[in-house]
ROMARLO-962169 format. One record per residue (C-alpha): x, y, z. Coordinates in steps of 0.1 Angstrom, whole numbers. Each point is the difference from the previous one (the first is absolute). Example, Ala and Ser with C-alpha at 12.3 -4.5 7.8 and 13.67 -1.06 7.14 Angstrom:
% residues 2
+-------+-------+-------+
!     X !     Y !     Z !
+-------+-------+-------+
!   123 !   -45 !    78 !
!    14 !    34 !    -7 !
+-------+-------+-------+
END
This chain:
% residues 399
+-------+-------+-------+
!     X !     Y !     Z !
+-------+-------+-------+
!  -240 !   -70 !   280 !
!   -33 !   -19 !     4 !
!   -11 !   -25 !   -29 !
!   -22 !    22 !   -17 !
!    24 !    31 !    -2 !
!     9 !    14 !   -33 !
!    35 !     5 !    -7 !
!    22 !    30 !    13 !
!    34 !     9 !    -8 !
!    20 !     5 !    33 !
!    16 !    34 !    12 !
!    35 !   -12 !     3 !
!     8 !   -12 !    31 !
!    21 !   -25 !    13 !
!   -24 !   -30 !    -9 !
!   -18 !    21 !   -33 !
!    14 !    -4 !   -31 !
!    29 !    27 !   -10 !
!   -20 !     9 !   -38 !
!    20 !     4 !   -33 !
!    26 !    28 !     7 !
!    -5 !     4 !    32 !
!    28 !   -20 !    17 !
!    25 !   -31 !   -14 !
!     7 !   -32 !    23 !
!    40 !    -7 !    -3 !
!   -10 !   -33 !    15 !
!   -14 !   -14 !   -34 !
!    20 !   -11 !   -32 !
!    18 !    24 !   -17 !
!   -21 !    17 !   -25 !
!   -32 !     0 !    16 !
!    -4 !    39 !    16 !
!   -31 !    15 !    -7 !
!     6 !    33 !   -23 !
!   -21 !    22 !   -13 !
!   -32 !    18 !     9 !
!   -39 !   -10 !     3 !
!   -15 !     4 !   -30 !
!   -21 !    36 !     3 !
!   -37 !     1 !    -3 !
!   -17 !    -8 !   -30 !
!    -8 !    27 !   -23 !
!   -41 !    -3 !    -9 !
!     3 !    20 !   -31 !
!    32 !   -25 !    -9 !
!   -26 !   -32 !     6 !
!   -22 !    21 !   -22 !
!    20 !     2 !   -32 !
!    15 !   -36 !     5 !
!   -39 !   -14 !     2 !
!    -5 !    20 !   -34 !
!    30 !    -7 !   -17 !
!    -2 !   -40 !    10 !
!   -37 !     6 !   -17 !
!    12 !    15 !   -25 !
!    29 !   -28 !   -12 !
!   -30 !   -26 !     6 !
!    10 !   -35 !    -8 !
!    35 !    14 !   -17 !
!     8 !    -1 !    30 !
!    10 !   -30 !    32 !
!     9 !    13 !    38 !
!    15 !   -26 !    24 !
!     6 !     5 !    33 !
!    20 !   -20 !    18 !
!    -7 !    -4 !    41 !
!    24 !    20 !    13 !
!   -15 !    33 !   -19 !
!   -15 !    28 !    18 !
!   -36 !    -3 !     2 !
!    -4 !    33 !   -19 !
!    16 !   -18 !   -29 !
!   -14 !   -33 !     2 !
!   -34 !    17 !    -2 !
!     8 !     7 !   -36 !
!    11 !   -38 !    -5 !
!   -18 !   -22 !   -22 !
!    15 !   -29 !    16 !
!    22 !    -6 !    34 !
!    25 !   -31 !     7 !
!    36 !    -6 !     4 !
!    21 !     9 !   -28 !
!    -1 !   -38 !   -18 !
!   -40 !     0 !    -1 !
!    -1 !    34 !    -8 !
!    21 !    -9 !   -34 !
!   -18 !   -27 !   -12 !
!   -31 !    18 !     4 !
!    13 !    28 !   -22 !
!    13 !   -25 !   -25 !
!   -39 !   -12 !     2 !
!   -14 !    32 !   -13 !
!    15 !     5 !   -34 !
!   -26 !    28 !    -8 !
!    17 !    20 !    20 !
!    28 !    19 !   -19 !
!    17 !    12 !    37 !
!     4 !   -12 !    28 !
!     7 !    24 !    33 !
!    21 !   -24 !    26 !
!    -6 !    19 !    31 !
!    32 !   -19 !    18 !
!    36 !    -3 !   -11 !
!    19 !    -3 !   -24 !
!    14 !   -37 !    -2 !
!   -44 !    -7 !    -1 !
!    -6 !    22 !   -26 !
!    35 !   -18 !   -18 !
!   -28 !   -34 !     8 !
!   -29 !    12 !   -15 !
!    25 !    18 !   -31 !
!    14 !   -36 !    -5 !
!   -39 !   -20 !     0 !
!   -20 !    28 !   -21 !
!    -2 !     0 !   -33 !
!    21 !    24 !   -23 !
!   -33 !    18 !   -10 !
!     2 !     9 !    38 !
!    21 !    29 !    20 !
!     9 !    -1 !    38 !
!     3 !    31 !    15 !
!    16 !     6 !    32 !
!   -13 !    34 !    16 !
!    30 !     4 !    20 !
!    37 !   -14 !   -14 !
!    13 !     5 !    29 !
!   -24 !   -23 !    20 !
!    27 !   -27 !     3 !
!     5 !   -29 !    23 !
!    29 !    -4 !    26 !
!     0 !   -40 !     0 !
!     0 !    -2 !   -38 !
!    26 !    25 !    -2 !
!    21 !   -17 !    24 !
!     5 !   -28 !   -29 !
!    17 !    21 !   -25 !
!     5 !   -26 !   -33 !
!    39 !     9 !    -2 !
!     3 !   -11 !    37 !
!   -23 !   -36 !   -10 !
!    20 !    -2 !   -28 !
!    34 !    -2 !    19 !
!   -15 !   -21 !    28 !
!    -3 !   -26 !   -26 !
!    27 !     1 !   -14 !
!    13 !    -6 !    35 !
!   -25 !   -31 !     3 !
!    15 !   -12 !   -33 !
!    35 !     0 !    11 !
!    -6 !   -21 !    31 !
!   -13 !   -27 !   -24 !
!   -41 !     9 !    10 !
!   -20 !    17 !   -22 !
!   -10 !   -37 !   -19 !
!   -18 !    -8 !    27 !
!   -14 !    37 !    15 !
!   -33 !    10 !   -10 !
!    -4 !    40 !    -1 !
!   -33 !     8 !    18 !
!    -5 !    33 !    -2 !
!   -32 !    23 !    23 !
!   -26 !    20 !   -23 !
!    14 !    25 !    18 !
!    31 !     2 !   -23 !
!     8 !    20 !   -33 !
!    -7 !   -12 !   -33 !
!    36 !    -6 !    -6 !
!     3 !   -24 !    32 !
!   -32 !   -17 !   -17 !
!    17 !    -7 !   -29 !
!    29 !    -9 !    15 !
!   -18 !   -29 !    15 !
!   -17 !   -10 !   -29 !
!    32 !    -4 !   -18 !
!    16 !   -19 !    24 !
!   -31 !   -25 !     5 !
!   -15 !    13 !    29 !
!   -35 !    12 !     6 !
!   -16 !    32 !    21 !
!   -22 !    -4 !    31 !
!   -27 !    23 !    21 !
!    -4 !    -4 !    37 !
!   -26 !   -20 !    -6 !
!    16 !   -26 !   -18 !
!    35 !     1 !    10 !
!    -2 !   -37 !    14 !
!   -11 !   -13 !   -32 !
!    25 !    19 !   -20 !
!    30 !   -12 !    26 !
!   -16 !   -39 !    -3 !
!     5 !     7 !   -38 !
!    32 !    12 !     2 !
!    12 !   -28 !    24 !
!   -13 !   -24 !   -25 !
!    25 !    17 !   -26 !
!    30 !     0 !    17 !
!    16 !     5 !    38 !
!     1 !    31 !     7 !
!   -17 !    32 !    -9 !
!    12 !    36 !    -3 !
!   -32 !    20 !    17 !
!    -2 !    37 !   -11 !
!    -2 !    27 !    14 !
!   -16 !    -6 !    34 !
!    19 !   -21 !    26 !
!   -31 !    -1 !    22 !
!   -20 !   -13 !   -18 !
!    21 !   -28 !   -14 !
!    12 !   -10 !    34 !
!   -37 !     2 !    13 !
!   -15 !   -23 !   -27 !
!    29 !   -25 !     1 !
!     2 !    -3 !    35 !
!   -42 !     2 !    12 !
!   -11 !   -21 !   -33 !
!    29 !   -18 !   -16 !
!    13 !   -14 !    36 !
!    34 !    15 !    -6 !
!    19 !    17 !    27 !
!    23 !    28 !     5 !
!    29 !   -19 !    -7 !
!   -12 !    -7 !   -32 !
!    -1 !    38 !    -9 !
!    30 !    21 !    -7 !
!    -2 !    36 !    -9 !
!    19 !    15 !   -26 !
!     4 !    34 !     0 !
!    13 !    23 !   -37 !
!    18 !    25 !    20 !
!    31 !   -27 !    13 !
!    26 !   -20 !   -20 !
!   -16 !   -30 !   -14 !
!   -38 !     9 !    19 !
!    20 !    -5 !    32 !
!    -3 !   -41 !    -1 !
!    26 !   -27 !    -6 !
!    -4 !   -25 !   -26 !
!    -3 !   -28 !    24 !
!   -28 !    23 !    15 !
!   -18 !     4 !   -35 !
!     1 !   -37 !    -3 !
!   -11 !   -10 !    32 !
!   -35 !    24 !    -5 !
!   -34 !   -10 !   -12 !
!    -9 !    41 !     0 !
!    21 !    24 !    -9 !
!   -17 !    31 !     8 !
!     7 !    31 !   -14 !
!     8 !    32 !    21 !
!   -31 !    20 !    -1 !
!   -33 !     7 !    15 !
!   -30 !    22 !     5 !
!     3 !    30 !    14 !
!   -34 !     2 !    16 !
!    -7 !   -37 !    13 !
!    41 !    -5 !    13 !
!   -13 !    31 !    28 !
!   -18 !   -24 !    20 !
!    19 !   -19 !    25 !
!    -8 !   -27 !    29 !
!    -6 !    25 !    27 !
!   -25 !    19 !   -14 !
!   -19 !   -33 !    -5 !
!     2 !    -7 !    35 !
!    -6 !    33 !    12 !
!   -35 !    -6 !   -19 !
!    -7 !   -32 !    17 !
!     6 !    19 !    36 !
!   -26 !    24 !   -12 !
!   -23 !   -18 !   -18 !
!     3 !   -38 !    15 !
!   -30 !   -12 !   -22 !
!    14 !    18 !   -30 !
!    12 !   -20 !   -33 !
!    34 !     9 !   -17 !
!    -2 !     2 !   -38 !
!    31 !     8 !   -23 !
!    10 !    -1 !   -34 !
!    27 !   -26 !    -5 !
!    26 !    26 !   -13 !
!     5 !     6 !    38 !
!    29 !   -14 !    16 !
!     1 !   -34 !    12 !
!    -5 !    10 !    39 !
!   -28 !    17 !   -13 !
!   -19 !   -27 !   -16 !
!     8 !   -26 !    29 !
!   -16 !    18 !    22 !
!   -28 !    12 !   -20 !
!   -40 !   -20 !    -1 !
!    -2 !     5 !   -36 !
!    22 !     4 !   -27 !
!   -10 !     9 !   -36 !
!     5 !    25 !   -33 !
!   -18 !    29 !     1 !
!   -34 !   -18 !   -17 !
!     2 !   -27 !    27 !
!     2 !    26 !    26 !
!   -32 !    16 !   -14 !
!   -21 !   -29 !    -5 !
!    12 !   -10 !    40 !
!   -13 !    36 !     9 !
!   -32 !    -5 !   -20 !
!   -10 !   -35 !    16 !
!    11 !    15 !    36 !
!   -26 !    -1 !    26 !
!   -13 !    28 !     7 !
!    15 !    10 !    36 !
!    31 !   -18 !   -10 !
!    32 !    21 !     5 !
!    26 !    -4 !   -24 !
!    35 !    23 !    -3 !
!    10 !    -3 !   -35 !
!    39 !     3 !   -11 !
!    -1 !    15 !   -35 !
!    -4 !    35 !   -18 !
!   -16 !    29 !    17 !
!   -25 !     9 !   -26 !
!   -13 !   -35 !    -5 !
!     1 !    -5 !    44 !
!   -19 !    32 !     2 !
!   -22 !    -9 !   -31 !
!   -14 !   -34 !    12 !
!   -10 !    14 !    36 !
!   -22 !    27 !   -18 !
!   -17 !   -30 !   -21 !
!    -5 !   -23 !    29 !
!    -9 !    23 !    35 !
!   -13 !   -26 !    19 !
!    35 !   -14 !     3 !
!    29 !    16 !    23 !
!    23 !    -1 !   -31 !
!    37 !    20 !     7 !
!    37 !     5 !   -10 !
!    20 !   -24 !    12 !
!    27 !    21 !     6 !
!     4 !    35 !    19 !
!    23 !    13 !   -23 !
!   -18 !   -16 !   -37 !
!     9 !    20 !   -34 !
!   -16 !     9 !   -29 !
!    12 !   -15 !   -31 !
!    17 !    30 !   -11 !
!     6 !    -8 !   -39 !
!   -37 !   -13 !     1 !
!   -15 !    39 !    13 !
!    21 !    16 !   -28 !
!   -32 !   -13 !   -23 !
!   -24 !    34 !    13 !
!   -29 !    14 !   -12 !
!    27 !    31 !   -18 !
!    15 !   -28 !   -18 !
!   -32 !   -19 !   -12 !
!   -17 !    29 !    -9 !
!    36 !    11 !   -21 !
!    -2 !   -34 !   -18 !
!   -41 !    -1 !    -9 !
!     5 !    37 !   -11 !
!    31 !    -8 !   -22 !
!   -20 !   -28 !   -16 !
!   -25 !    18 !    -7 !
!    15 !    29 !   -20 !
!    12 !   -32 !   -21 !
!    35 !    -1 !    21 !
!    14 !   -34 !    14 !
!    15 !    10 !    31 !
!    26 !   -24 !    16 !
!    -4 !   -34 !   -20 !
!    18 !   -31 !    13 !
!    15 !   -19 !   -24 !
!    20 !   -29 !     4 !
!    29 !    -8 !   -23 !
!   -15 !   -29 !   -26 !
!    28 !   -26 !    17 !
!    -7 !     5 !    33 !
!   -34 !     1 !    -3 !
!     5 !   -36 !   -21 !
!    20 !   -17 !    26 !
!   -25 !    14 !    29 !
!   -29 !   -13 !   -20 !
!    19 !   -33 !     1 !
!     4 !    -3 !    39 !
!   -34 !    14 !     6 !
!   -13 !   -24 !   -23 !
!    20 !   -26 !    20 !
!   -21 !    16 !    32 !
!   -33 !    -3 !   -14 !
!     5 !   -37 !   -11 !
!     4 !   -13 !    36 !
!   -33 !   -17 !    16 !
!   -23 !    22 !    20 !
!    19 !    29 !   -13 !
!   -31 !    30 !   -13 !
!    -3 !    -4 !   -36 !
!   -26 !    27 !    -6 !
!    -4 !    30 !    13 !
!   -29 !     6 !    27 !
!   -20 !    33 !    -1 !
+-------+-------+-------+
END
C-alpha cells in the first residue's frame, strides 16, 4: 500500500485482518473473541426518516456520538468525543430536554449523573453494555475491601476507579475518598492519589493502571499486584497487599487486550518506516513497544498532525482505525493487528435502534431513560468532582 492509498479492508488471509465474526484468536486474553456479524447495509429510506424525525425534535433534542460509532450513526451526531467529553458537553446544553448517548451504558450513567434533572438520557440500546466495566461488579469491590480492611490497609488506599466503570463503582470511590480518571489524565489522578495515601485500588482496567504507573509514575512491575474477584481473598496475601503501590483490579478491554507484541513486530517487518500507535488500555508489551501511546483523542490529534506520506498502524477500535484513514488519505493509516474486533457492545447502537428511540420521542414516549439512583449519582458526583479539581484536568467542555 503506497502513501496515497485509501484504505481497504483485507480478504482474510493469513496477514489480513480476520473481521468481526469471522474467526476468534485463542491466543489473546480470555474474553476477547470476536462474535457477532457485520453490521448489514444501511437502509436509505431508514437515513430518511431518522434525518426527518431528528428535524423534527429540533433542539428538544442532543445526539452524541462517541468514536467508536459506526459512521452511519455518527453522521446523525451533534457532537463526537470519548465518553467523558461527550457528558460534559451534554451537561452544557441544558435546552436540550434529551440527550441520545450513542455509546454505552456506564457513559450514558456519566452524562445521567452531570445533566440536569430537567434533562433525560436515553440509551438506544440497553443492552449496549461494556465488558471491562462489567468485569467490576460493586458486590465483588465491595468484598475486595473489606478484604483490604482486614489486612489493616484501606487507611491508607486510595480507590481510583477508570470512567470506564459503573455508576455504583463511581460512587463507591467517592465514598471512600477517591477520585475517577480518563486515559488522559490517569497520571495526574495516580499523583493525586499518591499524595493521599500509599497505595491505590485502580478499577476496572489492570492495563491501564499498570501502564500509567510504570511508563509515567517510574514504578515497576514489582510494584503492581493483581487482584483478581473470582479467588479467595483476590488471590494475594496480606504481606503482598502491603508490599504494593498498585493494586490492580482484574479486568480489561476486550478490544485493546487483542493486540499483542508480535503483531507489532510483524508491522515493523512490513512496514520498517511505519509508526506504532496504541491506546494505553493495551497490555504493557504492547505499549513498550509501541512509538506512540495515547487515549483515543490523542491518537486522533497524532493522526491529524501526521505528515502526509507518514505511515502509521494504529492499535485501537475498528470503526475509529477505519474512520481516521478515510479522513486523512494521504497517509498509509492501518490496523495494527490481523485479527482487530469491533467493539461489539458499541455496534449494538444501529441505525434500527436510533431511529426506534427518535420515533418513540416523538409520539411523546421516552424510550430507555438512564437514571442513576440519587446516592450513587451523589457519591459519583463527588469523585468526579475530585477529578475535575486536579491542575490541567478539562474544566469545560470543548465543541
Amino acid at each position: 500500500m503506497d502513501a496515497m492509498s485509501t484504505f481497504v479492508s483485507p480478504e482474510p488471509s493469513p496477514l489480513s485482518l480476520l473481521l468481526l465474526g469471522d474467526q476468534a484468536d485463542p491466543d489473546t486474553e480470555r474474553g476477547v473473541e470476536c462474535p457477532g456479524a457485520l453490521p448489514p447495509p444501511v437502509d436509505e429510506d431508514l437515513v430518511r426518516r431518522v434525518r426527518a424525525l431528528k428535524a423534527e425534535l429540533g433542539d428538544r433534542l442532543f445526539i452524541l456520538g462517541h468514536h467508536y460509532q459506526r459512521d452511519q450513526v455518527i453522521a446523525f451526531a451533534d457532537v463526537t468525543g470519548d465518553s467523558f467529553k461527550l457528558a460534559q458537553l451534554a451537561a452544557a446544553r441544558p435546552q436540550a430536554e434529551f440527550i441520545v448517548f450513542c455509546g454505552v451504558h456506564f457513559m450514558a450513567e456519566s452524562a445521567d449523573i452531570l445533566t440536569s434533572p430537567e434533562q433525560t438520557v436515553i440509551l438506544p440500546d440497553m443492552a449496549a453494555g461494556c465488558s471491562m466495566a462489567d468485569m467490576a461488579d460493586i458486590s465483588q469491590v465491595e468484598a475486595a475491601w473489606q478484604v483490604i480492611t482486614r489486612a489493616g490497609l484501606a487507611q491508607d488506599t486510595i480507590p481510583v476507579t477508570y470512567m470506564n466503570s459503573t455508576a455504583a463503582i463511581k460512587a463507591f470511590t467517592g465514598r471512600h475518598g477517591g477520585t475517577v480518571c480518563t486515559s488522559s489524565n490517569a497520571d495526574a489522578s495516580l499523583r493525586w492519589a499518591f499524595e493521599q495515601g500509599e497505595r491505590v485500588l485502580f478499577l476496572p482496567d489492570q492495563h491501564l493502571g499498570r501502564n500509567t504507573a510504570i511508563r509515567q509514575l517510574g514504578m515497576t512491575e514489582q510494584d503492581c499486584v493483581v487482584y483478581n474477584p473470582y479467588k479467595p481473598d483476590g488471590g494475594l496475601t496480606q504481606e503482598q497487599l502491603a508490599g504494593a503501590k498498585m493494586i490492580l483490579w482484574r479486568g480489561h478491554c476486550s478490544v485493546h487486550a487483542h493486540f499483542t507484541p508480535e503483531v507489532v513486530d510483524d508491522y515493523r517487518s512490513r512496514v520498517p518506516h511505519g509508526n506504532v500507535l496504541v491506546h494505553p488500555e493495551c497490555r504493557r508489551e504492547v505499549v513498550e513497544k509501541a512509538d506512540y501511546v495515547g487515549s483515543t483523542e490523542y491518537i486522533i490529534k497524532v493522526i491529524e498532525a501526521a505528515e502526509p506520506g507518514s505511515a502509521w498502524a494504529i492499535g485501537t477500535e475498528l470503526n475509529l482505525v477505519k474512520r481516521l484513514a478515510e479522513r486523512y488519505p494521504d497517509r498509509n493509516i492501518s490496523f495494527l493487528d490481523r485479527t482487530v474486533c469491533f467493539c461489539a457492545t458499541m455496534n449494538r447502537i444501529d441505525m434500527q435502534h436510533l431511529h426506534w428511540s427518535l420515533e418513540e420521542l416523538a409520539a411523546g414516549r421516552v424510550p430507555n431513560p438512564i437514571e442513576v439512583p440519587e446516592q450513587d449519582a451523589k457519591w459519583a458526583r463527588v469523585a468526579l468532582d475530585r477529578m475535575l479539581a486536579l491542575p490541567g484536568v478539562l474544566k469545560a467542555p470543548q465543541d
